[in-house]
C-alpha positions as CSV (number, residue, x, y, z in Angstrom):
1,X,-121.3,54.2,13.1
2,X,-119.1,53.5,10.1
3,X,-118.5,50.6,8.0
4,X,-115.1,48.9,8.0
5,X,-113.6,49.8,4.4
6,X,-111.1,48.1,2.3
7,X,-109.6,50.6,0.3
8,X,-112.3,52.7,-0.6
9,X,-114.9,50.2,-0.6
10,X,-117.0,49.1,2.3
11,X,-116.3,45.6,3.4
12,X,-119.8,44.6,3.3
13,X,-119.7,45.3,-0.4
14,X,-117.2,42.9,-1.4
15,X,-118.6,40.5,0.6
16,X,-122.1,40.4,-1.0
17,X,-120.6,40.7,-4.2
18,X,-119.0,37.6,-3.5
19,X,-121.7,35.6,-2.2
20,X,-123.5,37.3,-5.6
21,X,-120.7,35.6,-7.8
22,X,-121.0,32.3,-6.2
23,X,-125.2,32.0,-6.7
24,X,-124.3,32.9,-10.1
25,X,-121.7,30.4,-10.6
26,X,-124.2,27.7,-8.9
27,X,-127.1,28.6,-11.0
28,X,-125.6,28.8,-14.2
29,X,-122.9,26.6,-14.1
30,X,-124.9,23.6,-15.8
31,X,-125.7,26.2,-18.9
32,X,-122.2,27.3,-18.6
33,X,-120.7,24.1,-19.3
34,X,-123.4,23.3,-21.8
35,X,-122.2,26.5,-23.8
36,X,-118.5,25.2,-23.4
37,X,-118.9,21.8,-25.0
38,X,-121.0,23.8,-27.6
39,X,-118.4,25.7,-28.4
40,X,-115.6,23.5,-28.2
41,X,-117.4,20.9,-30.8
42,X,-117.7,24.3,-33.1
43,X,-114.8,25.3,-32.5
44,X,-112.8,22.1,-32.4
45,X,-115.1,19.5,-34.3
46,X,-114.3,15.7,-33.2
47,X,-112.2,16.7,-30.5
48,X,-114.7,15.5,-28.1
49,X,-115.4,12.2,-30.0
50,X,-111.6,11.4,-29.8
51,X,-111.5,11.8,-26.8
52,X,-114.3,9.9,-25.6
53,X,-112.6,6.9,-28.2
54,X,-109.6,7.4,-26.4
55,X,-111.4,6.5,-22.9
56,X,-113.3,3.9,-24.6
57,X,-110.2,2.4,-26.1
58,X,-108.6,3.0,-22.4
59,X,-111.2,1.4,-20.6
60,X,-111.6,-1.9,-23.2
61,X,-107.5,-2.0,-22.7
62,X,-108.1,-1.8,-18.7
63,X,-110.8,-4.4,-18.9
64,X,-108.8,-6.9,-21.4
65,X,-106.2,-6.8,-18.6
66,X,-108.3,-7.2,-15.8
67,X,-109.7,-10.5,-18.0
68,X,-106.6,-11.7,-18.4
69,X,-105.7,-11.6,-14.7
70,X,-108.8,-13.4,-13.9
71,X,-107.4,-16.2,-16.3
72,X,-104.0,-16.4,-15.2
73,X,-105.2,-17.0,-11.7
74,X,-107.9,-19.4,-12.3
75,X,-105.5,-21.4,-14.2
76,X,-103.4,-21.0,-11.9
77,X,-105.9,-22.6,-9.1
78,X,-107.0,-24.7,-11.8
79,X,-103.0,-26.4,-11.9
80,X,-102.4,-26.2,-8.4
81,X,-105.5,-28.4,-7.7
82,X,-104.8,-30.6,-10.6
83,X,-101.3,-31.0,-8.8
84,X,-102.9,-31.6,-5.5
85,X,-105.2,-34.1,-6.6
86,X,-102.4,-35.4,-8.4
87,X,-100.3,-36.0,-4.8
88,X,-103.4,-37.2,-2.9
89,X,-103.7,-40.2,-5.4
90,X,-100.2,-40.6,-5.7
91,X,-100.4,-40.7,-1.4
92,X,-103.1,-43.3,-1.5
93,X,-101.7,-45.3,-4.1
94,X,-98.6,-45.9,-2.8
95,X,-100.8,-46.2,1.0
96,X,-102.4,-48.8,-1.0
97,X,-99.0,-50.4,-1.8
98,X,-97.3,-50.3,1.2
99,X,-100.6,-51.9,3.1
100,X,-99.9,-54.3,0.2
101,X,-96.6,-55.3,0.8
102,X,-96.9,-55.2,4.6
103,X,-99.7,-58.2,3.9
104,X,-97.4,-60.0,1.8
105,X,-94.1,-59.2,3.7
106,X,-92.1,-62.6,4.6
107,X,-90.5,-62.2,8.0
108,X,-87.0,-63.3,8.3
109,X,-83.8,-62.9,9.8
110,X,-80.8,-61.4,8.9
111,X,-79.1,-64.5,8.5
112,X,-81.7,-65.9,6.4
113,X,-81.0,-62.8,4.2
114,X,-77.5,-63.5,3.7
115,X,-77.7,-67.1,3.3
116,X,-80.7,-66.7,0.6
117,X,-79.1,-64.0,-1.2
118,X,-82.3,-62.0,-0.7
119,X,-80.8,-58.9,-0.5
120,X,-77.1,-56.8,-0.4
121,X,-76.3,-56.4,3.5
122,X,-73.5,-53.8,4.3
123,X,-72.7,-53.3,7.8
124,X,-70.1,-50.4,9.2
125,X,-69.8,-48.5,12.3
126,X,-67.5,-46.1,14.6
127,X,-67.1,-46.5,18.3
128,X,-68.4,-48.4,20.9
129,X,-72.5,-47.9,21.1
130,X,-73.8,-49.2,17.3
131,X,-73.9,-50.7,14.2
132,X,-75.0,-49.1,10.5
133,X,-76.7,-52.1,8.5
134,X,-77.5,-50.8,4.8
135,X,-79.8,-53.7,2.9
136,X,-80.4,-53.5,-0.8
137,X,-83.4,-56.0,-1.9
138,X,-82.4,-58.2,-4.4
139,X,-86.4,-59.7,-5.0
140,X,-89.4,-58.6,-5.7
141,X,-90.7,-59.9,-2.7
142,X,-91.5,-57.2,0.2
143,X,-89.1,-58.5,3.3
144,X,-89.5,-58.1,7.1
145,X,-86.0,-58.3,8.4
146,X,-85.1,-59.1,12.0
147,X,-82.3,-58.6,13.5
148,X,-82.3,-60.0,16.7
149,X,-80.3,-58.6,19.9
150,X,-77.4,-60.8,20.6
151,X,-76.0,-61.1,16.6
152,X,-72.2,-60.8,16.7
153,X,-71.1,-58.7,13.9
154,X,-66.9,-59.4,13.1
155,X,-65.1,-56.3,11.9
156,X,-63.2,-57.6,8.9
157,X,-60.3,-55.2,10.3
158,X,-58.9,-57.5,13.2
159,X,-57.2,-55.0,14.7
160,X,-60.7,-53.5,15.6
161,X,-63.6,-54.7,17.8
162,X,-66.0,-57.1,17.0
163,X,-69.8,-56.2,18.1
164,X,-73.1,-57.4,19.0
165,X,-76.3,-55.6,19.1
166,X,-77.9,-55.2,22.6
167,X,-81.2,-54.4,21.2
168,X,-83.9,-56.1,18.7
169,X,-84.7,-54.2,15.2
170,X,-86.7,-54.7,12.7
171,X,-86.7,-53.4,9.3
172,X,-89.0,-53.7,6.3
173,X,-87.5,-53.9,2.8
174,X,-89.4,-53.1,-0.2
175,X,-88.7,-54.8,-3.5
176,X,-85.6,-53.1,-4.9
177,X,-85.5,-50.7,-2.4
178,X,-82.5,-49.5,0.0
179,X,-82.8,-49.4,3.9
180,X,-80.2,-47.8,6.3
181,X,-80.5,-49.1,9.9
182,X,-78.8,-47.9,13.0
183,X,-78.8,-50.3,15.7
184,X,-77.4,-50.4,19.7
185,X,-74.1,-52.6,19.8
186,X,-71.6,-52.8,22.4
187,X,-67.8,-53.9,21.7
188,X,-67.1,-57.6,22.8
189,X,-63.4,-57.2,22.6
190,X,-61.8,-55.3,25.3
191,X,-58.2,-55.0,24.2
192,X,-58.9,-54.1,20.3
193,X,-59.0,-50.8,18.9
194,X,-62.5,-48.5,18.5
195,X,-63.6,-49.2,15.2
196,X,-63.7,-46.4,12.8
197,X,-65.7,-45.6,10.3
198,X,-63.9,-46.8,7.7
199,X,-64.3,-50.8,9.4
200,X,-66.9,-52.8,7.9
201,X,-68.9,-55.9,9.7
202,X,-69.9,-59.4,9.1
203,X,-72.5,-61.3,10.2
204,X,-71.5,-64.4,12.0
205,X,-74.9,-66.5,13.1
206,X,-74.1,-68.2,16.8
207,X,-73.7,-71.8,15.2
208,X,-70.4,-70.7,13.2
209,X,-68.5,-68.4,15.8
210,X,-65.5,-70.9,16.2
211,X,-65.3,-70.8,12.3
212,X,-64.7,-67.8,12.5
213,X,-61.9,-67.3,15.7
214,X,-65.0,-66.1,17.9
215,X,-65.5,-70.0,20.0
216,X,-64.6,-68.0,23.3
217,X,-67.6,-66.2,23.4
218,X,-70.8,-67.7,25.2
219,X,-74.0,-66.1,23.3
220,X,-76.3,-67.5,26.0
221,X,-74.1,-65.7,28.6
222,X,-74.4,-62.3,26.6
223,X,-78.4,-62.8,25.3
224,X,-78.9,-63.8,29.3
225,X,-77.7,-60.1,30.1
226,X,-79.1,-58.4,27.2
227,X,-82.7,-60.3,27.9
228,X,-82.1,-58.8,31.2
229,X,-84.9,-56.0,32.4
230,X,-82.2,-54.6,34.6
231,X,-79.6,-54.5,31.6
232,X,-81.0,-50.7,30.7
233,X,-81.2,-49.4,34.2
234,X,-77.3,-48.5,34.1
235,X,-75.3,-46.8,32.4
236,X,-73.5,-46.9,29.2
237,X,-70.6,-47.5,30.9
238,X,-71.6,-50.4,33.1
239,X,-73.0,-52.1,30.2
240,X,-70.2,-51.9,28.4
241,X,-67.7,-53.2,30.9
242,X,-70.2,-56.2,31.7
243,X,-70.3,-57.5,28.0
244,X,-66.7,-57.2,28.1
245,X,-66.7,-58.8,31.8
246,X,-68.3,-61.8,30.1
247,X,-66.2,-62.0,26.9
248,X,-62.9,-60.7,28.0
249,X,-62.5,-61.0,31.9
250,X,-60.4,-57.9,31.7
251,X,-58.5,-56.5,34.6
252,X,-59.8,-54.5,37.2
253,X,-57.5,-51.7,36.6
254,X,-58.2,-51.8,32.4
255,X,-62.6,-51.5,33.8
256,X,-61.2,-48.7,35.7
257,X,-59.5,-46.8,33.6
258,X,-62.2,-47.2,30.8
259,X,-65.0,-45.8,32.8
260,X,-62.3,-43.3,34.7
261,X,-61.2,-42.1,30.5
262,X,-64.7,-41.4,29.6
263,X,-65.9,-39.7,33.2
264,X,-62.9,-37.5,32.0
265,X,-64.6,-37.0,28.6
266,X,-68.2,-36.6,29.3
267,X,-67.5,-34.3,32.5
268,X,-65.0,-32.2,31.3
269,X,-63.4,-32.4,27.7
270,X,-60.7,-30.1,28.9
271,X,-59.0,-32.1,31.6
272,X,-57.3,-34.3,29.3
273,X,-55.4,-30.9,27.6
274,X,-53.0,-30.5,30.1
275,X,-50.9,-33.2,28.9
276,X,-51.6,-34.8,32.3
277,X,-52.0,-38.6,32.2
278,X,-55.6,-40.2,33.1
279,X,-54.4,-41.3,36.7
280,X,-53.8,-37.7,37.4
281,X,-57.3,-37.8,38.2
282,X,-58.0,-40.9,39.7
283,X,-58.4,-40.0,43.6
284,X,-60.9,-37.3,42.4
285,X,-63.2,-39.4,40.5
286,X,-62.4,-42.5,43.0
287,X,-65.9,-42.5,44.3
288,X,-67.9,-42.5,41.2
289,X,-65.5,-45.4,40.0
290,X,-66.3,-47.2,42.7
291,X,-70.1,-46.9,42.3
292,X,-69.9,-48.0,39.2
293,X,-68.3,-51.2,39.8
294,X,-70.9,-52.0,42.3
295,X,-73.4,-51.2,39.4
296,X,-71.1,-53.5,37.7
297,X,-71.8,-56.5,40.0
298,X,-75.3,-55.9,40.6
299,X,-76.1,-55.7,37.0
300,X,-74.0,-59.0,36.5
301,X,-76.1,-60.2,39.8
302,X,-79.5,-59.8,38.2
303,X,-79.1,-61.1,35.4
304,X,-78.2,-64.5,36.5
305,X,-74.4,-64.2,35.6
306,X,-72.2,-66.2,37.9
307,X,-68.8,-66.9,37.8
308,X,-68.8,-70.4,36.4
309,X,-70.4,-69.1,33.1
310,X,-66.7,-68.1,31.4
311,X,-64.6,-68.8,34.3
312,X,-63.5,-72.0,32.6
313,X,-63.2,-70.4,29.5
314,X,-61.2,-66.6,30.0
315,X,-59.1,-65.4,32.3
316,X,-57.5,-62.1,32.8
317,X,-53.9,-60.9,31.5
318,X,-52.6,-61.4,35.2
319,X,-53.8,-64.7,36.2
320,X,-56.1,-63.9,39.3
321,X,-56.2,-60.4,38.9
322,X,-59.6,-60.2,36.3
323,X,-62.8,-58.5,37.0
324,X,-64.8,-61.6,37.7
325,X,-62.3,-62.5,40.5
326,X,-62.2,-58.8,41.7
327,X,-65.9,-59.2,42.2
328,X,-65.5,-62.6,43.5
329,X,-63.6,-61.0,46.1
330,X,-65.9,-58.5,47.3
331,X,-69.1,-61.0,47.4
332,X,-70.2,-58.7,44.3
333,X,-70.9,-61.9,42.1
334,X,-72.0,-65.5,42.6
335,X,-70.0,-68.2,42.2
């Protein structure tokens, strides 16, 4: 049998020189490398004391850097709790002074903080569903201001509606402090304009509405409604056109075509784009007008409104054509 050769030389051969090299290498290669550093340091003296100052020199670097990390972020920790601590005492103190001036809060009425001087009162608005009220204390004195439903606010534009709130709000005021309130109105004057935002609003307490043009309106008709439970069981609409029922006695047609305008507008904002007028669509929405006229005379019916309460006072723009006699007619209200 004969070997396998590689050239001229047996395989086997250079493998077992190979594996002769390699228990050489592994059994000498300690000495070997002692005799290396041995003659490098002859050869090359110092060279491996640089170069172990280098490392050194490398390694103190590394480590100053690594030291200063650590201190950056532990004063960094060190601030941010510092700044914590700093927002939870802040937090209680001002707990602590709030809880304070709730105690010591006086409770009073609007009116009260007009007439007093207690405080700056603003009020402005735009359409037909509330009233902005912006206070600025005056006093040191914490306030708890009320402002019951049923105040009549009188935009200083006569051209626009008056309004009174339909629900109660109330407000604290710190000393020196400035409060912007939004609260639910409703118009009390049917054949004004919407007020914009540009109107602003005074206050006009119940016992000085004929000073001020407004003797027509009956606040314990409108605060019997509003104190009504059934007064938030309707819609917008209805309560709308039953506050101006009360202060107005508008037409049937004018209650009509309010809730029939703003069916158009909640429903379907394009309708109106066609340049086709609002009776266009009268027949279509006929039914829900209806409906809401009934709503209209039970709302009225529940809360104790009969016809006697204005009728003495308002009539329509066509004498026998208003919406208290329209309801009259169709046994929707009590006389």
């Amino acid at each position: 049998m004969e070997l396998p050769l590689f050239g001229d030389v047996p395989v086997i051969c250079i493998i077992l020189a190979a594996v002769a090299l390699g228990l050489l290498i592994f059994v000498f290669h300690v000495p070997l490398a002692t005799l290396s550093h041995w003659l490098v340091r002859k050869l090359f003296p110092g060279y491996i004391e640089r170069q172990r100052a280098k490392q050194a020199a490398r390694e103190k670097a590394l480590a100053e850097l690594r030291a200063q990390e650590e201190r950056r972020r532990a004063e960094e920790w060190r601030k941010r709790e510092e700044k914590e601590l700093k927002r939870l005492k802040e937090e209680r103190d001002r707990a602590a002074i709030i809880a304070d001036w709730k105690r010591n809060a006086k409770e009073v009425k609007l009116a009260e903080v007009i007439s007093d001087r207690v405080a700056e009162v603003v009020a402005s608005g735009a359409g037909l569903t509330s009233v902005t009220v912006k206070l600025t204390s005056l006093v040191e004195q914490p306030l708890a201001v009320e402002i019951p439903r049923g105040s009549v606010f009188m935009c200083l534009n006569t051209a626009a509606q008056n309004m009174i709130t339909t629900r109660d709000v109330r407000t604290e005021l710190w000393p020196k402090h400035q409060v912007k309130t939004d609260i639910e109105a409703a118009c009390i004057n049917k054949r004004r304009s919407i007020p914009s935002a540009f109107d602003r609003f005074q206050l006009v307490p119940a016992d000085q509405l004929p000073l001020f043009g407004l003797g027509r309106l009956r606040p314990d008709s409108l605060v019997r409604l509003l104190d009504s439970s059934a007064f938030w069981q309707y819609s917008v609409l209805v309560r709308q056109s039953a506050i101006w029922t009360l202060t107005d006695n508008p037409s049937q047609m004018e209650i009509e075509d309010f809730i029939l305008t703003n069916l158009l507008t909640i429903n379907d904002k394009t309708e109106l784009r066609g340049g086709r007028p609002v009776n266009y669509f009268r027949d279509a929405y006929q039914g829900t007008i209806q409906r809401e006229m009934r709503n209209l005379g039970e709302l009225l019916e529940k809360a104790g409104i009969t016809a006697s309460d204005l009728a003495s006072e308002q009539g329509p723009t066509v004498p026998g054509a208003g919406t208290i006699e329209y309801l009259l007619k169709g046994n929707r209200l009590n006389r």
